[in-house]
ZAMARGU-4260 file (C-alpha; in steps of 0.2 Angstrom, whole numbers, plus 5000, padded with zeros to 4 digits):
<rodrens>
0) 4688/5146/5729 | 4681/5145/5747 | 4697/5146/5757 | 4698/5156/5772 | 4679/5155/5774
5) 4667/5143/5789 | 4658/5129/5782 | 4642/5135/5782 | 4648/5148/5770 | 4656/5132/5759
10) 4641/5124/5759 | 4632/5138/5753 | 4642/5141/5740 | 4643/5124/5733 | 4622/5124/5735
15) 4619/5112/5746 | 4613/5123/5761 | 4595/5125/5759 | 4576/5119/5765 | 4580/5105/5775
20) 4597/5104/5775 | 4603/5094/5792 | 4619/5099/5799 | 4627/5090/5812 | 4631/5095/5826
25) 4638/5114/5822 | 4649/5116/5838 | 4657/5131/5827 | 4645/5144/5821 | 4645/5161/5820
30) 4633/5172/5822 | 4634/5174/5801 | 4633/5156/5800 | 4618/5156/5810 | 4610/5170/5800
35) 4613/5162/5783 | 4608/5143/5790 | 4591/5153/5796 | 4589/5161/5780 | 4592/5145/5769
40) 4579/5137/5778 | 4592/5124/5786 | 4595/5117/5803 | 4606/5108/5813 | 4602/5089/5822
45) 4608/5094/5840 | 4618/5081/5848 | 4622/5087/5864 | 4632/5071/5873 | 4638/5065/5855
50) 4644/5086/5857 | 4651/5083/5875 | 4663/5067/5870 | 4669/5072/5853 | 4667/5092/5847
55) 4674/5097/5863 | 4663/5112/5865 | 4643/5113/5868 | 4629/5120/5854 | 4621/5134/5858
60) 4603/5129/5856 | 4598/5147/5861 | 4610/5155/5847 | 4605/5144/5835 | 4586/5147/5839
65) 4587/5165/5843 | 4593/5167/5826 | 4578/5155/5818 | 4589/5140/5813 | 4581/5126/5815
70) 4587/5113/5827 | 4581/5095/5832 | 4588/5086/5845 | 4595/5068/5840 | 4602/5055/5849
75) 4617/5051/5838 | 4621/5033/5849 | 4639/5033/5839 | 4644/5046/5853 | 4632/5040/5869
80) 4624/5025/5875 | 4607/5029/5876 | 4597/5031/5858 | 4582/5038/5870 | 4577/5056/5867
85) 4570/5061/5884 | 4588/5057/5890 | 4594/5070/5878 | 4583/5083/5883 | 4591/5081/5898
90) 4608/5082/5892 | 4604/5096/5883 | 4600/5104/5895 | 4615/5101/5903 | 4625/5105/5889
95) 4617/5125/5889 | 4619/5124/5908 | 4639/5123/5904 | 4639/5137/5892 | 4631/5148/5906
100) 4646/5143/5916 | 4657/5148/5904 | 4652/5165/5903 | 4635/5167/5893 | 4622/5170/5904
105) 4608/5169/5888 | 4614/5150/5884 | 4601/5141/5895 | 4588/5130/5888 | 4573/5122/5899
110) 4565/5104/5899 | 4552/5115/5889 | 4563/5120/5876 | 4574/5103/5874 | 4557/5094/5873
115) 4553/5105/5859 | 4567/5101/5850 | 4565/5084/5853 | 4547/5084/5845 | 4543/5098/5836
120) 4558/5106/5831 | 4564/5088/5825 | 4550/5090/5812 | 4550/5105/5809 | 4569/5105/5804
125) 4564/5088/5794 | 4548/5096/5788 | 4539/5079/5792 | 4519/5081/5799 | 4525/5076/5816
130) 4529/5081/5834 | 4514/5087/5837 | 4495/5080/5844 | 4486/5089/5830 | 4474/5086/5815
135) 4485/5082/5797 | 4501/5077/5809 | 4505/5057/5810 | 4500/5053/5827 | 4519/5045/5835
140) 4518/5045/5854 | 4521/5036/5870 | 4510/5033/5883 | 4522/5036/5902 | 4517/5024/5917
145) 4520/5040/5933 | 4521/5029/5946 | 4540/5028/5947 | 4543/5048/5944 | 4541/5053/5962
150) 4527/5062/5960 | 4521/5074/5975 | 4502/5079/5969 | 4502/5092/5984 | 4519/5100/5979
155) 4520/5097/5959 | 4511/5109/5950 | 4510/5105/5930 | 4528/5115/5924 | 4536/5103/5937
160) 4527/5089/5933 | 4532/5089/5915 | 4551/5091/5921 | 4549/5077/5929 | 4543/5067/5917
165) 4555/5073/5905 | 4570/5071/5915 | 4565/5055/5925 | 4556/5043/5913 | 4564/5028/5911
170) 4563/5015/5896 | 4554/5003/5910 | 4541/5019/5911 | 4535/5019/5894 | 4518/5007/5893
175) 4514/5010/5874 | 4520/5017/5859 | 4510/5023/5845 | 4519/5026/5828 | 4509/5033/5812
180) 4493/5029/5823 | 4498/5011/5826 | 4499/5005/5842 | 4517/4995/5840 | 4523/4990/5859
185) 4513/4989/5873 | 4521/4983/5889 | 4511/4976/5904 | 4514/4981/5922
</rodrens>
């Protein structure tokens, strides 16, 4: 019945693609896939190392989000050694950067756009009241010590200042974490 056709399309068929649905990883869309993932209300958990060792292509964030799917960044430690989401943003980052190089100029993402992903688009895709510092959404955050960041307060203006946080913060640089408005680690310097 569903031979010949993607596996968004079989999914589809067989009802499961719909609000909420997660699809991992999605290396092989097309731009139909994307379309009817977009239109379902679905999304995909971007794993962009995990993508690196084992789908032996990158995601196209971009695609995916040019197109409305909805896409949260995960960590997927099976396929990488870090379970820390600022280091996927960097990796996805990365992971865009390589699809430029291999011929599609409108692949890149910024630390801006993988953060988002890592926050907002995560909930958004999960549809849990999270990601953001907002009244009705569950307060989950982290407090970053910047002393460690090489931070140049004459040269760094607030776009840069936020790449570097989100590229250069450390375990070690986390001083608290809050999760559902509980304080749950707080780690003295």
């Amino acid at each position: 019945m569903y031979t010949g056709c993607t596996d968004t399309s079989a999914l589809d068929g067989f009802g499961l693609l719909r609000k909420h649905t997660v699809l991992a990883h999605a290396t092989h869309l097309t731009n139909d896939d994307r379309r009817l993932i977009a239109a379902r209300g679905a999304g995909v958990a971007h794993c962009p190392l995990s993508n690196v060792y084992f789908a032996n292509r990158p995601f196209s964030a971009r695609s995916a989000l040019t197109a409305g799917v909805r896409v949260g960044l995960g960590t997927d430690i099976a396929g990488g050694p870090s379970a820390s989401l600022l280091a996927q943003c960097g990796h996805a980052v990365a992971a865009s950067q390589r699809l430029v190089d291999q011929g599609d100029p409108n692949a890149r993402i910024d630390a801006t756009t993988a953060f988002w992903m890592a926050t907002l688009g995560g909930a958004e895709l999960l549809g849990a009241p999270i990601g953001l510092l907002a009244v009705n959404r569950q307060f989950d955050a982290v407090a970053v010590r910047l002393d460690d960041l090489g931070i140049m307060p004459d040269l760094d203006d607030d776009e840069r200042l936020f790449e570097k946080l989100v590229h250069l913060t450390r375990p070690t640089d986390i001083a608290s974490v809050w999760v559902a408005g509980r304080a749950v680690a707080t780690v003295r310097s």
